[in-house]
Phi, psi and omega in degrees: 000164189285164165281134239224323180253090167258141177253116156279139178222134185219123183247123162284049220289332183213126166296144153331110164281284195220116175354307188302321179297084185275166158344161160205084158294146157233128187245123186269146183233098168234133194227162171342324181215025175189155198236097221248115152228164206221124203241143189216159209221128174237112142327072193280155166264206160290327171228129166245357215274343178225016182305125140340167186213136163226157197211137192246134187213126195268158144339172156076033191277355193279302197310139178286354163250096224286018138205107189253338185304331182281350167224001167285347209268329199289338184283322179273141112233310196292307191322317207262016213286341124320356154234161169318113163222155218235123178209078162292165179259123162219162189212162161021266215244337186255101199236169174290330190264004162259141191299345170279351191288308177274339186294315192322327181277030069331254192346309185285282203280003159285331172285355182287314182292331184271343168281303180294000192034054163184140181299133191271112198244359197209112151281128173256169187193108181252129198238134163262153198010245186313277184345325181278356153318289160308012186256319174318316173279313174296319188302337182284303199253027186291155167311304197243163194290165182225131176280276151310077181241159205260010191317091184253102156103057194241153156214091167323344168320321199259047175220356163127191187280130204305332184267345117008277193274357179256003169329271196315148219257324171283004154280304214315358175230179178090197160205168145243175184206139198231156181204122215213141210254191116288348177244015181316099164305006176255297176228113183300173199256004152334301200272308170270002190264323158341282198312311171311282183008279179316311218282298208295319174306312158308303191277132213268054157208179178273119185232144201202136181267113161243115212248139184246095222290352153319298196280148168254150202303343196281143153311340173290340153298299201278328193274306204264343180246336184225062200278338188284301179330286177305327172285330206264337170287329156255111167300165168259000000 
């Protein structure tokens, strides 16, 4: 499990102008031997005191830009315009699969709970290529139960073995859903489609592989060819 003793700091730098404007946190992360700040972008809808909240984790972690989460969030924001949606930043060594990566996402929905003054306890959570790593690591070590996730252009391998990871009892709720190309230039579907297979099989909720012998690895695929996957992947 992650190391846990981290100190949060959350800078409130602006308010919501207009849905299209989002929120704008910068969140610090600081643990012992290492100093995270992580700038994030929130999506309100018009009634927020009982929205769902989803939270979205972009690709590209790899990428020198350490904060694409205040603007990777607005093209899926728009899919959503009845929830809450939540898009920290992560990069290079504060990567999705690090614990500062996941304490910053509890942080971004502790200011969600604290602006709407009611608590955020239930989360859906959409991961695109890496990024869908963080809907796999948050669902294990994150604060809140999770209903939903979202995987597109995703390979859990690289997190150990699917039955393994569908062990541990906080997969045990919710459901998943996976959305997977045949021409994906990252992780070929040789390799990930096995692997879901096994995962969806293992793990005791529902689960489900849509797999597209089409599709390609970019989000701009999945938005522009398979947008009824994606709205039918988040309940209302």
């Amino acid at each position: 499990m992650m190391n846990r003793n981290l100190g949060l700091w959350v800078l409130l730098f602006a308010s919501a102008l207009a849905f299209a404007a989002p929120d704008s946190l910068v969140i610090d992360v600081r643990g012992a031997k290492a100093s995270f700040q992580s700038p994030a972008g929130i999506w309100w809808p018009k009634k927020i005191k009982k929205a769902p909240v989803v939270v979205w984790f972009h690709g590209g972690m790899s990428s020198g830009n350490c904060a694409k989460g205040l603007v990777a969030g607005a093209d899926f924001a728009e899919l959503y315009p009845e929830k809450i949606v939540v898009s920290v930043s992560a990069c290079r060594d504060n990567h999705w699969v690090t614990p500062a990566a996941i304490a910053a996402v509890d942080a971004a929905l502790d200011s969600v709970a604290a602006k709407r003054g009611a608590p955020v306890e239930r989360v859906s959570l959409v991961g695109v290529s890496d990024g869908s790593l963080g809907v796999l690591v948050y669902s294990l070590e994150g604060r809140r139960a999770v209903d939903d996730r979202l995987l597109m252009s995703s390979f859990g391998g690289f997190l150990g073995g699917s039955s393994e990871l569908a062990a541990p009892k906080k997969m045990q709720v919710g459901r998943f859903r996976f959305l997977q190309g045949g021409k994906d230039r990252l992780y070929p579907s040789d390799q990930t489609v096995p692997w879901i297979t096994e995962f969806c099989k293992a793990v005791q909720v529902d689960c489900e592989l849509r797999f597209d012998p089409d599709g390609e690895h970019d989000w701009d695929y999945w938005k522009g060819k398979r947008m009824e996957w994606i709205r039918n992947a988040i309940r209302k």
